[in-house]
C-alpha positions in Angstrom: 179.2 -42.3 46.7 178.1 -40.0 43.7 181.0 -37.7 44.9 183.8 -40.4 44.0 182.0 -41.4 40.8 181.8 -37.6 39.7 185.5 -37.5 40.4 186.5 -40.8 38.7 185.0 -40.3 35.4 186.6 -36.6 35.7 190.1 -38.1 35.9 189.2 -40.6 33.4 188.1 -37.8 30.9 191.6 -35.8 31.9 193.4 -39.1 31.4 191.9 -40.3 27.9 192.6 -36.6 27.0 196.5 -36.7 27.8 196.5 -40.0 26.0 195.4 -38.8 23.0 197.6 -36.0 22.9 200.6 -37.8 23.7 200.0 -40.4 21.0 199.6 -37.4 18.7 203.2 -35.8 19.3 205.1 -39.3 18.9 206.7 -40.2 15.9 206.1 -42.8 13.6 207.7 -46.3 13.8 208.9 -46.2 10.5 210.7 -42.5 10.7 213.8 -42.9 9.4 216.3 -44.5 7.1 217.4 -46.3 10.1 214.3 -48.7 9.8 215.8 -50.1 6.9 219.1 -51.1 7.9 217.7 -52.6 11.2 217.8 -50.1 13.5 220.5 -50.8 15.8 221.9 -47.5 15.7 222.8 -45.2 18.6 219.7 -43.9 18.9 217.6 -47.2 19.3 220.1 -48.1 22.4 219.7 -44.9 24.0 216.1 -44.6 23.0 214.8 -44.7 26.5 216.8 -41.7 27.8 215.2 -39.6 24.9 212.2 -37.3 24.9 211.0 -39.8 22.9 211.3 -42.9 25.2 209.9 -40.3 27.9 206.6 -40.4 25.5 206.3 -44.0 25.3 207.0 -44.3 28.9 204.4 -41.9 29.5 201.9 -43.8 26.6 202.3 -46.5 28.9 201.5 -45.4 31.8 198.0 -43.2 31.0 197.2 -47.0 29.1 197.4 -48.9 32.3 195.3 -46.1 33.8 192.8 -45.4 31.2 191.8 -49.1 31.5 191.4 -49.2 35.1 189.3 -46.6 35.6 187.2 -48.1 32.8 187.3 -51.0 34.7 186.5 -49.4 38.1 183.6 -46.7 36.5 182.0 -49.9 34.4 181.5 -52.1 38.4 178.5 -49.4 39.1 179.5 -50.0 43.0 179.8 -46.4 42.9 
């Protein structure tokens, strides 16, 4: 079983590596004038569809999976 542990925390390196970077290349909450005038703007309606909303989506995602395989390398079953 030291095969699938080997593998795991390589995955969870790869994944805590992505999740860095894709933190990195999003933009701040408070970009914009649009912040001030409350945002409901075009873009905040369409944000999802954006690059943007592809990030977050993506942020998401490598979150969910960052913490499972935390969880899953921390129950030493492996």
């Amino acid at each position: 079983m030291g095969v699938l542990r080997i593998i795991l925390t390589v995955i969870f390196v790869l994944d805590a590596l992505a999740l860095t970077v894709i933190v990195l290349l999003q933009e701040g909450k408070s970009a914009g004038l649009g912040a001030i005038a409350g945002g409901n703007s075009y873009w905040e309606q369409n944000k999802g569809r954006s690059a943007e909303g592809k990030k977050i989506l993506w942020t998401k995602i490598l979150a969910v999976a960052f913490i499972v395989l935390a969880l899953l390398l921390n129950l030493n079953v492996f």
